[in-house]
C-alpha positions in Angstrom: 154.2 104.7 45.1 153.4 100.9 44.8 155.6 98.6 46.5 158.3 96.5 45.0 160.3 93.7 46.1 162.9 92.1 45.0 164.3 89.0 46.4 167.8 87.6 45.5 167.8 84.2 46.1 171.3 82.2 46.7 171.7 78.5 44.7 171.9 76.8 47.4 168.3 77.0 48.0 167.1 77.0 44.5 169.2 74.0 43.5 167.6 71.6 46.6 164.4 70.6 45.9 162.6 71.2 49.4 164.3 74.0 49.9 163.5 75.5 46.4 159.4 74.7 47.7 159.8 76.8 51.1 160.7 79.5 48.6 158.3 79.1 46.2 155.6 79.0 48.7 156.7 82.0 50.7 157.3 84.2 47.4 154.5 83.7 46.6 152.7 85.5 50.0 154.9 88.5 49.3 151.9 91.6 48.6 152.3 93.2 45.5 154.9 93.5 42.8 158.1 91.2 42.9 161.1 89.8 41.0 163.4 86.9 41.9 166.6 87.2 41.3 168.7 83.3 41.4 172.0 82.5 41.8 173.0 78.8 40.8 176.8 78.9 41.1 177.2 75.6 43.1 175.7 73.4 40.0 177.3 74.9 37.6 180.4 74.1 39.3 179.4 70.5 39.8 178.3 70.3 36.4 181.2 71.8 35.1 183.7 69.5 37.0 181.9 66.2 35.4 182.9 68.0 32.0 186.4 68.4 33.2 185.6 72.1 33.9 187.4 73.2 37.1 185.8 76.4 38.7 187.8 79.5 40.6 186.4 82.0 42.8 188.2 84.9 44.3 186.4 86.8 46.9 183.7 84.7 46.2 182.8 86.2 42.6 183.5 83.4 40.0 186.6 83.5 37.5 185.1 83.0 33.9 186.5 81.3 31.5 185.3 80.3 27.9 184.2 77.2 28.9 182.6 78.1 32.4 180.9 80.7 30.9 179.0 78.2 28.7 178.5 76.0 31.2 177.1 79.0 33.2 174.9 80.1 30.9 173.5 76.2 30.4 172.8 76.1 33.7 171.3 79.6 35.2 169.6 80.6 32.1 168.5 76.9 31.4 168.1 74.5 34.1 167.9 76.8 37.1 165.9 79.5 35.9 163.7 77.4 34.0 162.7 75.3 37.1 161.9 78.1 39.2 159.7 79.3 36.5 158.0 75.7 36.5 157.4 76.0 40.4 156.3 79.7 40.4 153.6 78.4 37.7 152.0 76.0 39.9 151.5 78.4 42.8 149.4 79.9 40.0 152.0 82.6 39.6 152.6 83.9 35.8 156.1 84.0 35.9 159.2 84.9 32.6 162.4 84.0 33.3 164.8 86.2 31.7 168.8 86.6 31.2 170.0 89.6 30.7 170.0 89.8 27.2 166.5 89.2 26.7 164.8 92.0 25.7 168.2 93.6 26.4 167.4 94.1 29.9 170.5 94.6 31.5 173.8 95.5 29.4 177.3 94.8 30.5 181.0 95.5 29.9 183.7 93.0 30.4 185.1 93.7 33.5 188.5 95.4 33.1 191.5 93.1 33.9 193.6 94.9 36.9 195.6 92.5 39.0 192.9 89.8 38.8 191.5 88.6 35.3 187.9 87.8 36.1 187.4 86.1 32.4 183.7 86.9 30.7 182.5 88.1 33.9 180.2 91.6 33.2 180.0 94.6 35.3 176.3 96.3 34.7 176.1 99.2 33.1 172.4 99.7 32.5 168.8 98.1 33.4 166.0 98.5 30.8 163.8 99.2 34.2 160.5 100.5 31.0 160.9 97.0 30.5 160.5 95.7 33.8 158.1 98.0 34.5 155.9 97.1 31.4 156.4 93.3 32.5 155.4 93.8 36.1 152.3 96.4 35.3 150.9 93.1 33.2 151.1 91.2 36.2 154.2 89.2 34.9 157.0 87.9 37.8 160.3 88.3 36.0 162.9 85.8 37.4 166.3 87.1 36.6 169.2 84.6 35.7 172.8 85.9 36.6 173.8 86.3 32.5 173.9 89.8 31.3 175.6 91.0 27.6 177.5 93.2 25.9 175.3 94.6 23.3 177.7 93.0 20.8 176.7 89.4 20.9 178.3 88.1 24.0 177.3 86.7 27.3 178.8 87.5 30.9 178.2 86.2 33.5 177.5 88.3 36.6 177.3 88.0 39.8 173.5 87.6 41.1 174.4 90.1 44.0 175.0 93.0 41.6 172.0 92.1 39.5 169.4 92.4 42.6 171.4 95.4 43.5 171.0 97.3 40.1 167.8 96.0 39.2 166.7 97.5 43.0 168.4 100.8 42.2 166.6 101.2 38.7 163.7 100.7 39.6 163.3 103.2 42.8 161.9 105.6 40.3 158.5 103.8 40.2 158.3 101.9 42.9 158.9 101.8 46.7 161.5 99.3 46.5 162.7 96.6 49.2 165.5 94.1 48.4 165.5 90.6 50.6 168.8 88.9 50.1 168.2 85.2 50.9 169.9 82.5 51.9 170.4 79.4 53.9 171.3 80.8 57.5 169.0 83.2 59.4 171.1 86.7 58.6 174.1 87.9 58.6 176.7 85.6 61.6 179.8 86.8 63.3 180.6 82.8 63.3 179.0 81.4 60.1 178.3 78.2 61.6 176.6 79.5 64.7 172.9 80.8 64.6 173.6 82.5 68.2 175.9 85.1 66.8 173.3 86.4 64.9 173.3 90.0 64.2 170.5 91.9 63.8 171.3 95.1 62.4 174.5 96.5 60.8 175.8 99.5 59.7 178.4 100.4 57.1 181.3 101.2 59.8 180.4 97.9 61.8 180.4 96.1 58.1 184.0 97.6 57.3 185.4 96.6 60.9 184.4 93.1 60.6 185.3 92.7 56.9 189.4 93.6 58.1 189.1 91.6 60.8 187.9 88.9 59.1 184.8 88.1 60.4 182.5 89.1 57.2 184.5 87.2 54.6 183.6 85.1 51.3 181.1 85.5 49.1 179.3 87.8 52.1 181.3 90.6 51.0 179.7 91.2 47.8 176.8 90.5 48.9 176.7 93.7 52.0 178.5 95.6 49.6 175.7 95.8 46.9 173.2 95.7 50.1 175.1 99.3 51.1 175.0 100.7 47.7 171.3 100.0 47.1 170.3 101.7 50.2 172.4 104.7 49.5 170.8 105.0 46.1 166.9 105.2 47.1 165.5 101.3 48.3 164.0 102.2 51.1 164.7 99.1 53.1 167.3 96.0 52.3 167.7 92.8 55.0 169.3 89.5 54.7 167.2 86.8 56.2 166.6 82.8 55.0 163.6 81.5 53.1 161.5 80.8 55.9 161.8 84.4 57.1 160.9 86.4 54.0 157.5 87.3 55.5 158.2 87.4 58.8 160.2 91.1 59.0 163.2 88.6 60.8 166.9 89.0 59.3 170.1 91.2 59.5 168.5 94.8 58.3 171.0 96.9 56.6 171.3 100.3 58.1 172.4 103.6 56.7 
């Protein structure tokens, strides 16, 4: 099978303008077929606290109101996703950005309230991977915003984790599939703010012991969990590494 890969990318990095270059230029060495999948959560909430728009995370995954959700849904679909497009197209990379209504690529359900009321946030029930297929076999690069729908005329937002996850998963029918998480720090850290505690490989039992000891906390969380359920469900490889290392084999590999 051809390879695939698909690299989530946090907003951090596509939100700073340098940073958002580094990635650009080492996409764009990846061999083969790829998608980027952005987050873009730490301008929306800036944008959203000059409209009086106060954001709330739990866990790390967003709370989503009717008003965040719009200013969400400005800001990943529009300005985010739009600007990586720009960049992608003058590395000479033909490049759609997509939400996941278009073409109704990925359909969601409201995530049920239990004892936490997430707002409009969806939970993904299916990926059009035809579609994705069709897009990539024409040489297109989708880049994925973190909006998916309902079938019924409204938006969700949804966490950018869970996208590259089930995006990975739907398309290990076609394709040998690896899934780069990426962010700011060189992998996963036993102390977030010190590259030395670097951790090179981690399995599920290590991930569970550090997550109720709370080492792995934070947005993190979601982040190994989707990591552990692609690789259970057919990618044949998933690692966590920064921008600079996408090419160079170098992050936190997630083993079975």
């Amino acid at each position: 099978m051809t390879q695939l890969t698909i690299v989530k990318v946090g907003g951090k990095i596509v939100e700073d303008t340098e940073s958002l270059k580094t990635l650009i230029k080492n996409f764009s060495l990846i061999a083969g077929y790829k998608i980027l999948v952005h987050g873009g959560g730490r301008l929306a909430t800036l944008i959203g606290e000059k409209l009086g728009i106060k954001s709330q995370l739990i866990d790390g995954r967003r709370v989503t109101d009717e008003e965040t959700l719009k200013v969400a849904t400005m800001v990943y679909a529009g300005l985010v996703n739009k600007n990586i497009v720009a960049q992608l197209q003058s590395m000479n990379m033909d490049a759609i950005g997509l939400t996941g209504a278009d073409m109704n690529l990925i359909l969601s359900v409201k995530r049920p309230v239990t004892n936490i009321d997430y707002g409009f946030v969806g939970d993904i029930v299916e990926v059009n991977a035809p579609i994705l297929k069709d897009l990539l076999d024409q040489n297109y690069i989708p880049v994925l915003a973190p909006i998916t729908h309902d079938g019924e005329g409204h938006l969700l937002n949804t966490n950018a984790d869970s996208i590259a996850n089930e995006v990975a998963k739907a398309m290990v029918f076609d394709f040998n599939v690896r899934l780069i998480f990426c962010f700011e720090k060189r992998g996963v850290l036993i102390d977030e703010n010190d590259d030395a505690t670097f951790i090179p490989t981690l399995n599920f039992e290590e991930f569970e012991d550090y997550k109720q000891r709370r080492i792995i906390q934070g947005g993190m969380i979601p982040k190994l969990e989707n990591a552990f359920d692609a690789l259970g469900k057919g990618v044949k490889e998933v690692f966590i590494t920064r921008i600079s290392d996408i090419n160079t084999g170098k992050g936190t590999f997630i083993s079975k």
